[in-house]
C-alpha positions in Angstrom: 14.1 -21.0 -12.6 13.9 -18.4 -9.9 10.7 -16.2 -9.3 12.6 -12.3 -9.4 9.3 -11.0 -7.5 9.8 -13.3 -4.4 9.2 -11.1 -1.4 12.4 -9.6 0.1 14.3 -10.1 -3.1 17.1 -7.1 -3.6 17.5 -4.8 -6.0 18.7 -1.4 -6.5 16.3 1.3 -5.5 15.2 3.8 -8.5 16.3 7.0 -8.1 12.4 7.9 -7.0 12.5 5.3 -4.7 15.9 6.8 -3.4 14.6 10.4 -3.3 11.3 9.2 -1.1 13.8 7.2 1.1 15.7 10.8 1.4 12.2 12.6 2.5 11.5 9.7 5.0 14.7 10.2 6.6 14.4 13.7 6.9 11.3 13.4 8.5 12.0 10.3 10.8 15.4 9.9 11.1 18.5 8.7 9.2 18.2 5.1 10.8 15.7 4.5 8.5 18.1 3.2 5.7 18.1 1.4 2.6 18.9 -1.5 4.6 15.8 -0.9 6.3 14.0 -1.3 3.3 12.2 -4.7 2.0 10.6 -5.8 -1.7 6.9 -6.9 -1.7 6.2 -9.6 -4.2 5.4 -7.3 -6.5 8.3 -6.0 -6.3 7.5 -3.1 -4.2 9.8 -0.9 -2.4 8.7 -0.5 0.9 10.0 0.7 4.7 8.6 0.5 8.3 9.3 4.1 9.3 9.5 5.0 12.8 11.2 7.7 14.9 14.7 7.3 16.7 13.0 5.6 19.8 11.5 3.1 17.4 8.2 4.4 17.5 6.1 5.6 14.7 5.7 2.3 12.3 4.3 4.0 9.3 4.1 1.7 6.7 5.7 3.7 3.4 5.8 2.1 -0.3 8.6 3.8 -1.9 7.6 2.5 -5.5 4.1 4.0 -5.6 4.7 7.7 -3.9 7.8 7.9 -6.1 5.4 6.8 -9.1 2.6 9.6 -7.9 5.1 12.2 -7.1 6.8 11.5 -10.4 3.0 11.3 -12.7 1.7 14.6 -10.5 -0.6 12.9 -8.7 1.4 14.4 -5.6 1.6 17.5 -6.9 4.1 19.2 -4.6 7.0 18.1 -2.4 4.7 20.3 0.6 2.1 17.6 -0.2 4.5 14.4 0.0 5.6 15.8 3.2 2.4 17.0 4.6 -0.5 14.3 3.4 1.7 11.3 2.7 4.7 11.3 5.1 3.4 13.3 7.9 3.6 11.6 11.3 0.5 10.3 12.8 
């Protein structure tokens, strides 16, 4: 039997997860990629965002802004940019 929440275990990214990725990007570069991206053991999607000269490191769990932008909790794609995804 195989534990499917093992960290770094693949799986397709949701299509919140895919739209967050999209924001990141646009914010710190295209070379953060899908392949860039990593599972947490709880199955997590989550990337080490930085800027094209590698620095930046923000640590960004797809799952749970897609889950707060999707509930309302972020209530505006100004405020995923602005409080979540901002640069340091």
């Amino acid at each position: 039997m195989t534990d499917d929440t093992s960290p770094g275990q693949r799986r397709p990214l949701t299509d919140g997860e895919r739209f967050i990725l999209s924001e990141v990007q646009a914010i710190y570069g295209a070379h953060n990629s899908e392949g860039e991206v990593f599972f947490t053991n709880l199955d997590e999607a989550a990337i080490v965002a930085s800027d094209s000269s590698g620095k930046g490191g923000a640590w960004i769990v797809l799952t749970n802004l897609s889950d707060m932008y999707k509930d309302g909790t972020i209530g505006s794609i100004e405020e995923l940019r602005d409080s979540w995804l901002k640069r340091p």
